[in-house]
VMD Tcl script that builds the backbone (N, CA, C; Angstrom):
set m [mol new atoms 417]
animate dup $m
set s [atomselect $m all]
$s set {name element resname resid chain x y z} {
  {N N UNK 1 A 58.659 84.469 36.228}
  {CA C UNK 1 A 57.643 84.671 35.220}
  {C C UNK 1 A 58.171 84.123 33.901}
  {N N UNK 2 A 57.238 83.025 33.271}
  {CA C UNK 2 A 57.983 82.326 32.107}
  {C C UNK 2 A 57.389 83.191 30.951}
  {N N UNK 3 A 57.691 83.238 30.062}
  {CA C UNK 3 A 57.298 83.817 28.926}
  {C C UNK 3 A 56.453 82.365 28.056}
  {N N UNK 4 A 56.152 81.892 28.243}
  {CA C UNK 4 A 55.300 80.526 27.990}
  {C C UNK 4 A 53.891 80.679 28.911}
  {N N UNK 5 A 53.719 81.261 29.822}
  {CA C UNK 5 A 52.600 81.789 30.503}
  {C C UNK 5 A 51.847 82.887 30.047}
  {N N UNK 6 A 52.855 83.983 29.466}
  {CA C UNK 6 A 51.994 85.471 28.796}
  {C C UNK 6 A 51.981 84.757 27.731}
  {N N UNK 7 A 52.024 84.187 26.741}
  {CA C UNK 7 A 51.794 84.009 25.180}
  {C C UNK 7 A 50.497 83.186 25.027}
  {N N UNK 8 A 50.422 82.619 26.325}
  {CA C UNK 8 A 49.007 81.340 26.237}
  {C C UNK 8 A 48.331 82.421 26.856}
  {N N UNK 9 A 48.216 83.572 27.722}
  {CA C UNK 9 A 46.835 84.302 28.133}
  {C C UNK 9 A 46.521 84.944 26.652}
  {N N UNK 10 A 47.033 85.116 25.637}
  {CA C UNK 10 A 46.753 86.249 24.400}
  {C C UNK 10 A 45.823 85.891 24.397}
  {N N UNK 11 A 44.331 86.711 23.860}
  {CA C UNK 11 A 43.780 86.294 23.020}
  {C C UNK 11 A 43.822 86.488 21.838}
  {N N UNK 12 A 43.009 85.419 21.290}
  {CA C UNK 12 A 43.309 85.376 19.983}
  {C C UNK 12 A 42.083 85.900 19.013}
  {N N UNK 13 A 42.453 86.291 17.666}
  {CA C UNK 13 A 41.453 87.213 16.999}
  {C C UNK 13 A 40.308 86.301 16.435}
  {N N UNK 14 A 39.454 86.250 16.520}
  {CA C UNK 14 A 38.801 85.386 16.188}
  {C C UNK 14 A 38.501 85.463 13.948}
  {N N UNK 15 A 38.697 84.457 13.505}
  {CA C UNK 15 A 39.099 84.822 12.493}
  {C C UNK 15 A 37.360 84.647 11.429}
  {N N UNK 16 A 37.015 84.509 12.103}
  {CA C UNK 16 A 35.241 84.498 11.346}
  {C C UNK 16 A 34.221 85.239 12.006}
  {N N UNK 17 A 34.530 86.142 12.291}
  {CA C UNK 17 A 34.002 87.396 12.891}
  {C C UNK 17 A 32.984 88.051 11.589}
  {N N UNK 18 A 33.573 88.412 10.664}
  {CA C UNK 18 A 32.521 88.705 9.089}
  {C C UNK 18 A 31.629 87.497 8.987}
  {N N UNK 19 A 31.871 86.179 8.731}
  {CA C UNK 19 A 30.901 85.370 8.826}
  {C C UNK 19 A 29.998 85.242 9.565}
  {N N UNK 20 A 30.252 85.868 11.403}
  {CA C UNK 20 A 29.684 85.558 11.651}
  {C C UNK 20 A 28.100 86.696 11.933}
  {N N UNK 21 A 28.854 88.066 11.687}
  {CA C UNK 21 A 28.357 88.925 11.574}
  {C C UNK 21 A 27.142 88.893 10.238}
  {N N UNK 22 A 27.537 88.497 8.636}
  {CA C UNK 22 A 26.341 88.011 7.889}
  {C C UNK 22 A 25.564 87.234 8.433}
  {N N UNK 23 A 25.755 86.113 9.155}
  {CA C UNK 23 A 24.732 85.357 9.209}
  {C C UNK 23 A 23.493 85.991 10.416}
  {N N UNK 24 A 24.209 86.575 11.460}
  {CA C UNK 24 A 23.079 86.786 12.278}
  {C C UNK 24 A 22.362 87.823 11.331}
  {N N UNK 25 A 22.644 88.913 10.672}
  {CA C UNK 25 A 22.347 89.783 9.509}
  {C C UNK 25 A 20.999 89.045 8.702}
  {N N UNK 26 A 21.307 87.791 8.265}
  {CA C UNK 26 A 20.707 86.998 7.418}
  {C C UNK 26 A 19.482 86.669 8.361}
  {N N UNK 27 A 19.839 86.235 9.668}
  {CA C UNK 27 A 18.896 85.656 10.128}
  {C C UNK 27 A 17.804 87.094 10.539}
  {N N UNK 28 A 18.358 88.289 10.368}
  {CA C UNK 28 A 17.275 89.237 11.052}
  {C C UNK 28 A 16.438 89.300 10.106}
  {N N UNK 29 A 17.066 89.728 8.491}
  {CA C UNK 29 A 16.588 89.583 7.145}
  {C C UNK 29 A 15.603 88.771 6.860}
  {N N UNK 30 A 16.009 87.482 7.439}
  {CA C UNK 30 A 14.704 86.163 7.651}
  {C C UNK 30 A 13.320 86.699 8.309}
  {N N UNK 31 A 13.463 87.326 9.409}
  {CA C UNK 31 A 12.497 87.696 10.340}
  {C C UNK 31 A 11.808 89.078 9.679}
  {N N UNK 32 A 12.488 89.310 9.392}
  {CA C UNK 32 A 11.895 90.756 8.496}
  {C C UNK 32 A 10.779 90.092 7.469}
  {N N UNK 33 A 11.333 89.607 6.541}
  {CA C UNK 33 A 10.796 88.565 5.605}
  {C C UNK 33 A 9.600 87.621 5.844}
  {N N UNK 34 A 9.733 87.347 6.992}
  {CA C UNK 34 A 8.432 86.673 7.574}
  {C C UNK 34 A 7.057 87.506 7.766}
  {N N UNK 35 A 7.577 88.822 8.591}
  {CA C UNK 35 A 6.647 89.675 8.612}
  {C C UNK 35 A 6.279 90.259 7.609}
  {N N UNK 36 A 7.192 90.533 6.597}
  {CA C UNK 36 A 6.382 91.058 5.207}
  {C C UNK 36 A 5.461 89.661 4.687}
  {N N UNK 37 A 5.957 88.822 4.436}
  {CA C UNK 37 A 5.109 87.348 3.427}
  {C C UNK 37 A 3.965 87.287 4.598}
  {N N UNK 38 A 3.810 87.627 5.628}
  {CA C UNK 38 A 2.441 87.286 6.711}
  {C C UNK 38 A 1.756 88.231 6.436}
  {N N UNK 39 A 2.208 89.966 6.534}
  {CA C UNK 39 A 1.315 90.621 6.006}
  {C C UNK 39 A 0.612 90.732 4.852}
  {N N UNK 40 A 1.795 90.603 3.690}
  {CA C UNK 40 A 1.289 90.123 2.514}
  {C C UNK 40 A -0.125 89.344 2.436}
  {N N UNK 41 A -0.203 88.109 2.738}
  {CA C UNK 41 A -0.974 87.024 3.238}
  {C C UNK 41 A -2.489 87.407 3.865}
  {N N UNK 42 A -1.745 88.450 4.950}
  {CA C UNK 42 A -3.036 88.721 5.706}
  {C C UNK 42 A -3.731 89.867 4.884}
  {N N UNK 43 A -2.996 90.547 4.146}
  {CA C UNK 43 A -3.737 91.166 3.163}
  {C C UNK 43 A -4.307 90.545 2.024}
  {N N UNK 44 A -4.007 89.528 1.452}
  {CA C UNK 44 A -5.041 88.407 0.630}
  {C C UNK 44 A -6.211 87.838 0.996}
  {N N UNK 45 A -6.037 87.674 2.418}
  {CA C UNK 45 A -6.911 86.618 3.216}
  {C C UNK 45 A -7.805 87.376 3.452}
  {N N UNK 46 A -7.881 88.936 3.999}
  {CA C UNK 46 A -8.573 89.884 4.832}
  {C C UNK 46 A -8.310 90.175 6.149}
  {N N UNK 47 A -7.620 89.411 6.549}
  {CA C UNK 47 A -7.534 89.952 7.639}
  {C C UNK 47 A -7.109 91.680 8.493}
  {N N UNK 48 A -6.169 92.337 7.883}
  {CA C UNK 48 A -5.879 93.856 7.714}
  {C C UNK 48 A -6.590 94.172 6.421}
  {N N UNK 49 A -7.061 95.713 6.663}
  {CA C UNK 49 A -7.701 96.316 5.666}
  {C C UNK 49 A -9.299 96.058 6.166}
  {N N UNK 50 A -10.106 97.856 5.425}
  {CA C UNK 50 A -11.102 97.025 6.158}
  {C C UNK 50 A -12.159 97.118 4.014}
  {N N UNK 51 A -13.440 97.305 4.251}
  {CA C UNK 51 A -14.432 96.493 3.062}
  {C C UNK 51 A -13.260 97.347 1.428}
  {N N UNK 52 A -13.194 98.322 1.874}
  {CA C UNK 52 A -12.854 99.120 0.617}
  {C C UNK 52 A -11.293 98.892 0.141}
  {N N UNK 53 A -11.108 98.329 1.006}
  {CA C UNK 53 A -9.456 97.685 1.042}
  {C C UNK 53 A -9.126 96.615 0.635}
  {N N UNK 54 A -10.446 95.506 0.618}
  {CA C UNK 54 A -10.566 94.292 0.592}
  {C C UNK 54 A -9.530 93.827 -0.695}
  {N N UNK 55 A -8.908 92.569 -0.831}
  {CA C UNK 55 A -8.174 92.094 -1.948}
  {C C UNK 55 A -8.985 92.214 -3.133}
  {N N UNK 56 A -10.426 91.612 -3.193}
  {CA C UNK 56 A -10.960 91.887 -4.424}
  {C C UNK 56 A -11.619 92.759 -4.987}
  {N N UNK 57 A -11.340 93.810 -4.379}
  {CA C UNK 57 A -11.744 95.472 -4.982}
  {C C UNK 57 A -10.372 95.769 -5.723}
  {N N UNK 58 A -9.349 95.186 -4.918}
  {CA C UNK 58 A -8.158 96.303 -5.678}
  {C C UNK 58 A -7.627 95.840 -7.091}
  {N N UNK 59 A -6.946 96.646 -7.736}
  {CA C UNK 59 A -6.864 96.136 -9.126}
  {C C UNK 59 A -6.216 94.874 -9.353}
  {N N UNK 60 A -6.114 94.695 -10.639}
  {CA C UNK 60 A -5.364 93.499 -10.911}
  {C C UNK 60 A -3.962 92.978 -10.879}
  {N N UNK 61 A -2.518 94.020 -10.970}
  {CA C UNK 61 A -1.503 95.024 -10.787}
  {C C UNK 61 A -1.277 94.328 -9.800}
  {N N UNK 62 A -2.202 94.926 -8.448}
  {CA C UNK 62 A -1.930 94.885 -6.758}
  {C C UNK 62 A -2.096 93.827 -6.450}
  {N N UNK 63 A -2.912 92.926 -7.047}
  {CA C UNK 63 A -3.436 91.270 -6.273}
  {C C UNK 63 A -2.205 90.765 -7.155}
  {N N UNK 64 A -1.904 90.603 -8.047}
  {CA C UNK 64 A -0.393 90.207 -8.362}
  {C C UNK 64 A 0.380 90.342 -8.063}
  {N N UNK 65 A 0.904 91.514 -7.529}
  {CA C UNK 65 A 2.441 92.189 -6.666}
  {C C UNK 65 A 1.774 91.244 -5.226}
  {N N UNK 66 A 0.798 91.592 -4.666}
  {CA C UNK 66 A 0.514 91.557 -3.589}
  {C C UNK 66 A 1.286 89.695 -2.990}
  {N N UNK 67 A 0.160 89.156 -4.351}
  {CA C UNK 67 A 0.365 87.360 -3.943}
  {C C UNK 67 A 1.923 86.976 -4.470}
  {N N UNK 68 A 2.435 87.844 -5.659}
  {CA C UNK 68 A 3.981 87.534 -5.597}
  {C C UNK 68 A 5.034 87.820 -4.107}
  {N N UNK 69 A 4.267 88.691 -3.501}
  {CA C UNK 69 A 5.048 88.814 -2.401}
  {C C UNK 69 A 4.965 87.831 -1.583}
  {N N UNK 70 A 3.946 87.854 -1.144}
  {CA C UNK 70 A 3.305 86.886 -0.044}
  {C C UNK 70 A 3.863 85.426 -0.783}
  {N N UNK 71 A 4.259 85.105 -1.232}
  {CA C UNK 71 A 4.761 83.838 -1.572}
  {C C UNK 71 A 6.308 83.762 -1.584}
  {N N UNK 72 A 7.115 85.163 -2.428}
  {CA C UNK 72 A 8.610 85.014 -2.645}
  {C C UNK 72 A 8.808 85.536 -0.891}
  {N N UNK 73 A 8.764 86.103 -0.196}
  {CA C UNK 73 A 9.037 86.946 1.048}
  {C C UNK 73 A 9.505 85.573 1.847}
  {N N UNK 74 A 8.299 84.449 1.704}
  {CA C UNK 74 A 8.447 83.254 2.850}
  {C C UNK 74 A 9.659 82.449 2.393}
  {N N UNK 75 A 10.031 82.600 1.036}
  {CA C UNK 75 A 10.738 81.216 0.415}
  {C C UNK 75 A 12.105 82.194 0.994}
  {N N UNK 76 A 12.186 83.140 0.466}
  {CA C UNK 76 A 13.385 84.337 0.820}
  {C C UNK 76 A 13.753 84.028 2.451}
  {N N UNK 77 A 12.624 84.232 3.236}
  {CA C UNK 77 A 12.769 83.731 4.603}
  {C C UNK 77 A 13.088 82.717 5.235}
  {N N UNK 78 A 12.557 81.588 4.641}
  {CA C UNK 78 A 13.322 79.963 5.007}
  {C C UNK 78 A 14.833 80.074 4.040}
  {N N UNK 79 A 14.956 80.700 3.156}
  {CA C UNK 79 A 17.033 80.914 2.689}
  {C C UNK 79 A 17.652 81.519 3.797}
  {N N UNK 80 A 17.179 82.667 3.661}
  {CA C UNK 80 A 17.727 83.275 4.572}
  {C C UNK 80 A 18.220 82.688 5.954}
  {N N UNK 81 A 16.951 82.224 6.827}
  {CA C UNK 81 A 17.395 81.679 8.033}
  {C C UNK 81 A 18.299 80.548 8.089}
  {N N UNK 82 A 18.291 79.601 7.261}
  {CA C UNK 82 A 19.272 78.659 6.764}
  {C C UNK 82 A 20.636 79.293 6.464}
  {N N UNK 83 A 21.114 80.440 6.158}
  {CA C UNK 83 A 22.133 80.684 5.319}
  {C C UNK 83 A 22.402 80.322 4.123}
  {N N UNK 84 A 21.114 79.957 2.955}
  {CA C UNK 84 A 22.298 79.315 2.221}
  {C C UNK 84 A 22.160 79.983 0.896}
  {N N UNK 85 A 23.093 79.940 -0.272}
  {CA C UNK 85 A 22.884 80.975 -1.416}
  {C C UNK 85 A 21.790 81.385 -2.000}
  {N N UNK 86 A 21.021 80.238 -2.088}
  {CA C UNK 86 A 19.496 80.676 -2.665}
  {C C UNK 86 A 19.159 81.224 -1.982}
  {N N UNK 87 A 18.905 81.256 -0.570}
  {CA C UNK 87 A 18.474 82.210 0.344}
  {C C UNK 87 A 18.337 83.839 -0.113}
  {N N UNK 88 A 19.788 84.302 -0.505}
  {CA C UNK 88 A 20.116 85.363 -0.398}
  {C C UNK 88 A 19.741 85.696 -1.756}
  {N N UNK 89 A 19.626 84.990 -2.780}
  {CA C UNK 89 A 19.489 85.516 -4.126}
  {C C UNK 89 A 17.876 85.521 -4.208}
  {N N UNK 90 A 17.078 84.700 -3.734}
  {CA C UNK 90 A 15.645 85.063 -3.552}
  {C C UNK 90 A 15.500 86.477 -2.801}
  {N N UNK 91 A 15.954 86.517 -1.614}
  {CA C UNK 91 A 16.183 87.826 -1.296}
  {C C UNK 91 A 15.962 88.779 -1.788}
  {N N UNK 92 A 17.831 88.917 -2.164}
  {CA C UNK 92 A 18.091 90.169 -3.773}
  {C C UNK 92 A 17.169 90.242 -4.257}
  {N N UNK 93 A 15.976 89.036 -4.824}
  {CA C UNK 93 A 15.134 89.273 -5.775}
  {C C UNK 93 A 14.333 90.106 -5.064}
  {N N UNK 94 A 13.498 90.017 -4.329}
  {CA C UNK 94 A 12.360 90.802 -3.301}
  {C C UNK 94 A 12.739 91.944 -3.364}
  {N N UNK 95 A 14.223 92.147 -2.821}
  {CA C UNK 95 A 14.318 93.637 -2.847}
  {C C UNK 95 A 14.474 94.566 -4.027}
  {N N UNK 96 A 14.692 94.287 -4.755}
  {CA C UNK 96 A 14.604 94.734 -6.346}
  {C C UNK 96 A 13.295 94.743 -6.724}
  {N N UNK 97 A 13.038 93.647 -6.753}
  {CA C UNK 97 A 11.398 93.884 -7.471}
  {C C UNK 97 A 10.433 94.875 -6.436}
  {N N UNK 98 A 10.552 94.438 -5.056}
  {CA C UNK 98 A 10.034 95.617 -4.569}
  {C C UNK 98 A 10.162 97.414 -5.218}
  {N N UNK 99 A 11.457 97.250 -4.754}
  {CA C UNK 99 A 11.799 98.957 -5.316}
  {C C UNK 99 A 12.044 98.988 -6.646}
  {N N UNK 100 A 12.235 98.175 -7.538}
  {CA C UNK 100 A 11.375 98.576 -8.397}
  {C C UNK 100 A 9.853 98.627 -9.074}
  {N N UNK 101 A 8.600 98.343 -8.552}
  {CA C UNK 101 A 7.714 98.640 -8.384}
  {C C UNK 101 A 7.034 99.868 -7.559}
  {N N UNK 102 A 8.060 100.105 -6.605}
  {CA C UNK 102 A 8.114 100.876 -6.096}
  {C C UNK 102 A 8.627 102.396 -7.115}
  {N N UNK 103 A 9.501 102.526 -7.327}
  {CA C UNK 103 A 9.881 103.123 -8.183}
  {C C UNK 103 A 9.032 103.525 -9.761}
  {N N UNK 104 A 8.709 102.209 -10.145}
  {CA C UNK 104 A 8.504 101.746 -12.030}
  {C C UNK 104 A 6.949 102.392 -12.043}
  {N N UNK 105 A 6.462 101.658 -11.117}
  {CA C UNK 105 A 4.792 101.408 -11.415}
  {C C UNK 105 A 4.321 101.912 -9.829}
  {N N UNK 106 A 4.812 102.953 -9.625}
  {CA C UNK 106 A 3.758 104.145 -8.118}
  {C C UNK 106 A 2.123 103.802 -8.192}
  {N N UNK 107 A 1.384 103.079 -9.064}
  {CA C UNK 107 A 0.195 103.283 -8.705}
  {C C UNK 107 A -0.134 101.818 -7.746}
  {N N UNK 108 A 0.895 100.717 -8.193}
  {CA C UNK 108 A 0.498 99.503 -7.360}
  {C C UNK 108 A 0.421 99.639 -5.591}
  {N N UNK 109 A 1.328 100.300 -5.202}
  {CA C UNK 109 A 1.596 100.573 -3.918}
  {C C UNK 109 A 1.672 102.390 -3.830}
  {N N UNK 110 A 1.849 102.649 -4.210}
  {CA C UNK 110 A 2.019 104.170 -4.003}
  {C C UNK 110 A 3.472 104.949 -4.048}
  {N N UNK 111 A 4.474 104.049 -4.421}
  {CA C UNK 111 A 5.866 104.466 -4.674}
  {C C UNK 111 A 6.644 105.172 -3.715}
  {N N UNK 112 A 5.836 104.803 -2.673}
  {CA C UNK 112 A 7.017 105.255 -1.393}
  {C C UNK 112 A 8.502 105.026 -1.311}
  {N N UNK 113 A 9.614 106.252 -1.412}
  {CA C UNK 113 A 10.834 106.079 -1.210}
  {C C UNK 113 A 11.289 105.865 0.019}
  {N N UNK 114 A 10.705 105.639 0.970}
  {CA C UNK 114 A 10.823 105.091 2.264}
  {C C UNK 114 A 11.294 104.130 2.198}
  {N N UNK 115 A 10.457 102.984 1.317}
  {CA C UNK 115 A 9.834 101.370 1.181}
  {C C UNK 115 A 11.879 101.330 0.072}
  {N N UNK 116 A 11.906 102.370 -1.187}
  {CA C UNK 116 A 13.156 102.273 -1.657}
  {C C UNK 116 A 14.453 102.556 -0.729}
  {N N UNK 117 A 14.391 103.530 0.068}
  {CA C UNK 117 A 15.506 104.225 0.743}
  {C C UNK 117 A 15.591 102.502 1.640}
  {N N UNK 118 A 14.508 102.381 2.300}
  {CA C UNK 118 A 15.044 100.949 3.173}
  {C C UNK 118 A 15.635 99.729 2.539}
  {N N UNK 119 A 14.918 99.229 1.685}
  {CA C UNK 119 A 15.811 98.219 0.916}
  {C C UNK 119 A 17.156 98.508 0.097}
  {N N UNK 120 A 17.158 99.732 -0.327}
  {CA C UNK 120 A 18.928 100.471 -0.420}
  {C C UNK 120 A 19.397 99.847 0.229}
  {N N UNK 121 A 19.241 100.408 1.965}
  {CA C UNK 121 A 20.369 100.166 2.988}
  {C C UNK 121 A 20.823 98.900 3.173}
  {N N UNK 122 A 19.480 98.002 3.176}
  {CA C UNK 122 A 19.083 96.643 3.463}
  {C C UNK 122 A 20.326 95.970 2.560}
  {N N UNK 123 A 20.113 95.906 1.018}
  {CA C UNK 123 A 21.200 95.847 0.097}
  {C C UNK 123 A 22.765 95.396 -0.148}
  {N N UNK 124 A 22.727 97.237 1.306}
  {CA C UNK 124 A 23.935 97.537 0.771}
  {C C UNK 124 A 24.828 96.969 1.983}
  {N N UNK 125 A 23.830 96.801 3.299}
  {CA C UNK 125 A 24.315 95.912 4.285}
  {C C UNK 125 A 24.952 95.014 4.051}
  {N N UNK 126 A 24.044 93.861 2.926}
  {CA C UNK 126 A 24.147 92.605 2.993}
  {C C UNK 126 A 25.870 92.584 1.937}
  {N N UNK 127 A 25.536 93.061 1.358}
  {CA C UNK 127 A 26.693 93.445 0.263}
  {C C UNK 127 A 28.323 93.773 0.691}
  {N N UNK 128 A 27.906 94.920 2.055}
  {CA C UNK 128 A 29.519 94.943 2.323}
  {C C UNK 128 A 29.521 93.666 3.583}
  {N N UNK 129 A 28.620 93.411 3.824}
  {CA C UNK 129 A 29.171 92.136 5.059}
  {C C UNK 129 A 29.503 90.541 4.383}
  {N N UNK 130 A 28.770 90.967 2.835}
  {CA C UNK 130 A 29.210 89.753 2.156}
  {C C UNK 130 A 30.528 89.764 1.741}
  {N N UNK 131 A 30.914 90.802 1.373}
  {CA C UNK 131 A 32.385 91.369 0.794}
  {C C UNK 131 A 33.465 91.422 2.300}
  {N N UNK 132 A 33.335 91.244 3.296}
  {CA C UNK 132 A 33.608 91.148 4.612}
  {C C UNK 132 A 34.099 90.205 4.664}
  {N N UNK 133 A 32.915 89.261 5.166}
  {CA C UNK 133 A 33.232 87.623 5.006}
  {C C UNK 133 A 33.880 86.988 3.946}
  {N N UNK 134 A 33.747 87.721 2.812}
  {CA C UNK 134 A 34.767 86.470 1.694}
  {C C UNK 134 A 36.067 87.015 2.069}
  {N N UNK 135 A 36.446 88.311 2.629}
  {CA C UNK 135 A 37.722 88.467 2.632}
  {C C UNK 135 A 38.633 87.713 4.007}
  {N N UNK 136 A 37.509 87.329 4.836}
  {CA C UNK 136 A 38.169 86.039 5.706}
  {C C UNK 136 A 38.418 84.919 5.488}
  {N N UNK 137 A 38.205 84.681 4.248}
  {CA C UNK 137 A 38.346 83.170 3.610}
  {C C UNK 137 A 39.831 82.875 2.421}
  {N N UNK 138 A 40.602 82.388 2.910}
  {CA C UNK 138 A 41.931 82.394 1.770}
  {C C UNK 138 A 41.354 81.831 0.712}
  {N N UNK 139 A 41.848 82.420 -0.507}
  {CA C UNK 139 A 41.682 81.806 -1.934}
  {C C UNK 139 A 41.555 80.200 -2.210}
}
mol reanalyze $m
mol bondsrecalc $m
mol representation Tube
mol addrep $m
């Protein structure tokens, strides 16, 4: 038994394991993102909601949050799935402005801490897996 035989079975640690862990992260984030900017959308268009719900009954506030979403959610979503910085900082943006609207102004949406408690986590995910991955990367 050579000792040149056990040293080649090791395996070895794979050293982008955090990287690779953000990105699939990113890419779920993407998909998430899609489904919000579609609903968004389908709530402009009419399609969900029924007469009293309609986009142009609701105030002025809501058709603004509403079409800012439905527009930043998709751009957030093509970063995201790409990986690339803008991605993630459009992102950040969504989720902030969400919860804080959520938070600021309860009458646009109704200020559900659900809608805040989730983008917290969402956040704080992206945050320590970002802090993850840079620490696999030498200076």
């Amino acid at each position: 038994m050579s000792v040149g035989g056990l040293s080649s079975d090791r395996i070895e640690p794979d050293v982008n394991a955090w990287t690779r862990r953000l990105v699939i992260f990113l890419r779920i984030m993407a998909v998430v993102s899609i489904a919000k900017g579609l609903y968004h959308w389908a709530q402009v268009t009419g399609f969900v909601g029924g007469d009293e719900e309609a986009f142009e009954n609701q105030s002025m506030a809501w058709q603004t949050a509403t079409i800012y979403f439905a527009v930043i959610e998709l751009v957030a979503a093509v970063g995201l799935w790409l990986a690339t910085p803008w991605g993630a900082v459009v992102w950040l943006t969504t989720v902030v402005s969400m919860a804080v609207i959520e938070l600021m102004f309860p009458g646009i949406y109704g200020g559900s801490l659900m809608v805040v408690a989730f983008e917290a986590v969402m956040l704080a995910a992206y945050l320590a897996l970002a802090w993850m991955a840079a620490r696999e990367r030498p200076p």
